[in-house]
C-alpha positions in Angstrom: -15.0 -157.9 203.1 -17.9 -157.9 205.4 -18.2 -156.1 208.5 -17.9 -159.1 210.3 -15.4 -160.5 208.0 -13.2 -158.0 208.5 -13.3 -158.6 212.4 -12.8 -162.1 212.2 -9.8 -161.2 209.6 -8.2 -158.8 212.1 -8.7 -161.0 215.1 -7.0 -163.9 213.2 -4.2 -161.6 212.6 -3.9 -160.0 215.6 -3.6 -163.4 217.8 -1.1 -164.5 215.6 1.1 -160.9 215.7 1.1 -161.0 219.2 2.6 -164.2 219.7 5.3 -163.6 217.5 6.2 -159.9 219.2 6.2 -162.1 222.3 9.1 -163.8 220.9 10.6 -161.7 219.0 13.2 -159.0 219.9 13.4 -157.8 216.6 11.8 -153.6 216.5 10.6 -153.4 214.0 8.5 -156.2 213.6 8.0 -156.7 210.0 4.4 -157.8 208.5 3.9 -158.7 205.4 0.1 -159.1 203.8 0.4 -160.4 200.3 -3.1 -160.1 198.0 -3.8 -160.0 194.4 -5.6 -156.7 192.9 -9.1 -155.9 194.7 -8.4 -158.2 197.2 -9.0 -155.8 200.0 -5.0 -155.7 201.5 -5.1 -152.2 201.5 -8.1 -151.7 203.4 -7.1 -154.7 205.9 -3.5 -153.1 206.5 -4.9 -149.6 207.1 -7.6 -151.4 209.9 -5.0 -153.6 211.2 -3.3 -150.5 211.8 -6.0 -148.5 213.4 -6.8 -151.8 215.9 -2.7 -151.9 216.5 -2.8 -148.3 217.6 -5.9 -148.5 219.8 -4.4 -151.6 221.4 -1.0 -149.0 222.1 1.5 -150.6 219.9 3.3 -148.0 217.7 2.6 -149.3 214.1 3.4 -147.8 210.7 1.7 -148.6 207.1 4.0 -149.0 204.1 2.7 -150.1 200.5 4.5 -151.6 198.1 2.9 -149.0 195.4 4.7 -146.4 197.7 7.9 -147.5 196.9 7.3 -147.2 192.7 10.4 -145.9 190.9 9.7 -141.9 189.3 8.4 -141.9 186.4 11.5 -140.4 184.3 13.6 -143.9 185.5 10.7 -146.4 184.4 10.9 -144.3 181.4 14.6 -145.1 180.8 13.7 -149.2 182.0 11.3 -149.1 178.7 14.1 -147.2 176.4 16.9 -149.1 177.8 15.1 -152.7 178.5 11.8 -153.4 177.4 9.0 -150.8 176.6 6.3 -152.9 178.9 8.6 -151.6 181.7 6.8 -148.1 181.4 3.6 -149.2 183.4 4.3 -149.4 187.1 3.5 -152.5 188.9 5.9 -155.9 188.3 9.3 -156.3 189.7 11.9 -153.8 188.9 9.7 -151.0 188.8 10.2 -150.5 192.0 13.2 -149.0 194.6 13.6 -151.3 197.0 15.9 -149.3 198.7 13.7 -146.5 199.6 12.0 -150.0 201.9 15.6 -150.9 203.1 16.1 -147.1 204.5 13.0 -146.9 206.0 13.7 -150.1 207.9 17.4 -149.5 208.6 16.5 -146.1 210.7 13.4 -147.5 212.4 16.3 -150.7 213.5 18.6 -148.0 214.3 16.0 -146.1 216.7 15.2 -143.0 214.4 12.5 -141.9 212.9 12.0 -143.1 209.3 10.4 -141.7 206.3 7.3 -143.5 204.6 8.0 -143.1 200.5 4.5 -142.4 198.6 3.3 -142.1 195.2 0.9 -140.3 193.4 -0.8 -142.4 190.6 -3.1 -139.8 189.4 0.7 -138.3 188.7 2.0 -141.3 188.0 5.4 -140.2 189.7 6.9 -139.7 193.4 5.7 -137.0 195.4 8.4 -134.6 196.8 10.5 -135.9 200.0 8.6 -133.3 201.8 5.3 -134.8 201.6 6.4 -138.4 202.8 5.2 -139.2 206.2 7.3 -139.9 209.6 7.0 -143.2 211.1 8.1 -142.5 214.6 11.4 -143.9 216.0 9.5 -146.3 218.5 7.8 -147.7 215.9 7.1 -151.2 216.7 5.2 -152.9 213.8 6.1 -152.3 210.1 2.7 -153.2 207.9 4.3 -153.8 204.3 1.5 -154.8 202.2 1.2 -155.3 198.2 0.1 -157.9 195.5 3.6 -159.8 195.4 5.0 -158.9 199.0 6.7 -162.1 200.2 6.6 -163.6 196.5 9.5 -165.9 195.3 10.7 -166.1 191.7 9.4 -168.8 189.3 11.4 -171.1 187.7 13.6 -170.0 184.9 11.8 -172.9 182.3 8.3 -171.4 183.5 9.2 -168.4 182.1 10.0 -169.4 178.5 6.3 -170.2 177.8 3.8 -166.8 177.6 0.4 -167.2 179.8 -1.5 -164.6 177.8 -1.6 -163.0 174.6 0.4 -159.7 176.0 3.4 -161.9 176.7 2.4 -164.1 173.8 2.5 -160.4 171.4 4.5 -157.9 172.9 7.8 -159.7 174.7 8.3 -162.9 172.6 11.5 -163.2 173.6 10.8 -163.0 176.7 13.2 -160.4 177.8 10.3 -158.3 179.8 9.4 -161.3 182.2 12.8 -162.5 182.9 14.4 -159.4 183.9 10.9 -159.1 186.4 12.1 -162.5 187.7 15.7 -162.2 188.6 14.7 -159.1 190.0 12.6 -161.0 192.2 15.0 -162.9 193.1 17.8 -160.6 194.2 16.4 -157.1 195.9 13.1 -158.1 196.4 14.6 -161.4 197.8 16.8 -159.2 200.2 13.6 -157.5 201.5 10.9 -159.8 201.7 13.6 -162.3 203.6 13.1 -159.1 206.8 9.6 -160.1 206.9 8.4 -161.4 210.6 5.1 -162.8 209.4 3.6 -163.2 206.2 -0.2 -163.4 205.6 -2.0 -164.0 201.9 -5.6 -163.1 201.0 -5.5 -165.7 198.9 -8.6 -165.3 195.8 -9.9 -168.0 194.3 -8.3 -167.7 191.3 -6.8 -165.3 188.5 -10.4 -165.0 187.3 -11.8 -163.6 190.0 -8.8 -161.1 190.2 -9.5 -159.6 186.6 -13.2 -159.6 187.4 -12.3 -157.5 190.8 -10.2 -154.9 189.1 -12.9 -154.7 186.1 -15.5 -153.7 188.8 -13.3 -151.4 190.5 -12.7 -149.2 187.3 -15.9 -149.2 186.6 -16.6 -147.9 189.9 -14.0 -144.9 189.1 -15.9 -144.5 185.6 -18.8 -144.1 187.9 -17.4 -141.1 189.8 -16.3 -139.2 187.3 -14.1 -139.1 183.6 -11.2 -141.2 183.4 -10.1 -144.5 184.2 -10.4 -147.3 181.8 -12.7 -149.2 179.6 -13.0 -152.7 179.7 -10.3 -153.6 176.8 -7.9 -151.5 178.7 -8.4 -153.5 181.8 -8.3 -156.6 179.7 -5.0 -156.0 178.5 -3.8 -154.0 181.8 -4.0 -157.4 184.1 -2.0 -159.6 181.9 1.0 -157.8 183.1 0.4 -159.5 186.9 -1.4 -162.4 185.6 1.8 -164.4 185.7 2.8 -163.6 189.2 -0.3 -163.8 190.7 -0.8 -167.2 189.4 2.5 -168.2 190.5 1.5 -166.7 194.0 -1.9 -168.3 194.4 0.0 -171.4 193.5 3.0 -171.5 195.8 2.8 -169.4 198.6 -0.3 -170.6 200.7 2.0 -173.6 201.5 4.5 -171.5 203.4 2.1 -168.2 204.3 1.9 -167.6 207.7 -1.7 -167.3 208.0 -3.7 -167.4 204.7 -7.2 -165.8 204.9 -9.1 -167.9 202.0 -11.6 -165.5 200.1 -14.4 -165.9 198.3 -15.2 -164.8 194.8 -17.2 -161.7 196.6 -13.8 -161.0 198.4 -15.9 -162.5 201.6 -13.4 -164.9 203.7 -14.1 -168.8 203.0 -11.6 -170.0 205.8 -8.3 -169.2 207.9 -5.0 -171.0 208.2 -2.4 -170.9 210.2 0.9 -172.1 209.7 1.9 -175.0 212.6 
């Protein structure tokens, strides 16, 4: 996003937070900012926090990336379930509870600990290099590409949307287990959520596009990252999802910040 966008973004979000810590009792206040790869949720959450702060209400930043199982137990999901369960990213590669104990102290008036992940290591980093969110704490940011997300159908999931499902879980097997996890602990936790907000992209398109430019931005920098058929084949595993997403959830979002295919914001809406 713009400059400018990002201020009108903020200030959107911002009117609409306060009004609901007005009337809410609830500490911690629970936001939720749902958008697809490259959207820019990362970079909105961290400025929303830096304008919470400044405006002096205690706020703490948690991503859904943070809260990625080790690497040794998505190891045993791909031995034990299905071997597409080895890259990080779709439901049940995560542990929820890690989000549930963080929340449960900061409830209880103590300080919590903020999970995070190293993806150069692909793994956890040690307890001892998590972050404190203080025990005043009065706004939670969780932000992620399926935060708030509700499962699909079971029938949708019988038929593949790409070639990946299509060629490497024909039975199906991979997706379903991602869905009914969706719908039981992600469920539990997305249903503490205060206030939801979506950057909602145009459209899956534009997501793969997004992600292509951003590894080839990493290329830029230095060795590593991936080529182009890597990425290809990397977005098919949230291709699903995100459609579903982009589909369903600006209905019942909060406030959906409509972006354009340059990730610059087309309109805001807020929930009546």
């Amino acid at each position: 996003m713009a400059r400018e966008e990002m201020t009108d973004a903020l200030t959107a979000i911002d009117a609409a937070l306060l009004r609901r810590l007005r009337s809410s009792a609830r500490r911690p206040f629970l936001l939720g900012i749902c958008g697809a790869q490259g959207s820019g949720k990362s970079t909105l959450a961290r400025k929303l926090a830096e304008h919470l702060d400044l405006a002096g209400i205690r706020c703490a930043t948690l991503s859904l990336d943070d809260l990625y199982k080790t690497h040794a137990a998505r190891q045993r999901l791909a031995e034990e379930l299905h071997p597409l369960f080895a890259t990080r990213g779709v439901p049940g590669t995560h542990d929820v509870d890690l989000a549930f104990a963080l929340i449960d102290a900061l409830e209880g008036r103590r300080e919590g600990r903020l999970p995070r992940f190293d993806k150069g290591r692909d793994d956890r980093l040690p307890e001892q290099q998590w972050e404190a969110a203080p025990a005043d704490t009065q706004v939670l940011i969780l932000e992620g590409w399926f935060v708030g997300a509700r499962p699909e159908l079971d029938a949708a999931i019988d038929t593949p949307v790409n070639s990946l499902e299509r060629d490497e879980d024909p039975r199906g097997d991979w997706r379903r287990y991602a869905n009914q996890a969706l719908g039981s602990d992600y469920k539990r936790l997305f249903a503490r959520i205060d206030m939801l907000v979506l950057l909602a992209a145009p459209g899956f398109d534009v997501v793969r596009g997004w992600r292509t430019q951003q590894e080839q931005e990493l290329r830029a920098q230095g060795p590593g990252g991936m080529d182009d058929a890597q990425i290809a084949r990397f977005v098919q595993h949230y291709e699903r999802l995100t459609r579903h997403i982009l589909g369903e959830m600006p209905r019942r979002a909060d406030l959906v910040i409509e972006l354009d295919p340059s990730r610059g914001v087309r309109a805001i809406h807020h929930r009546t």
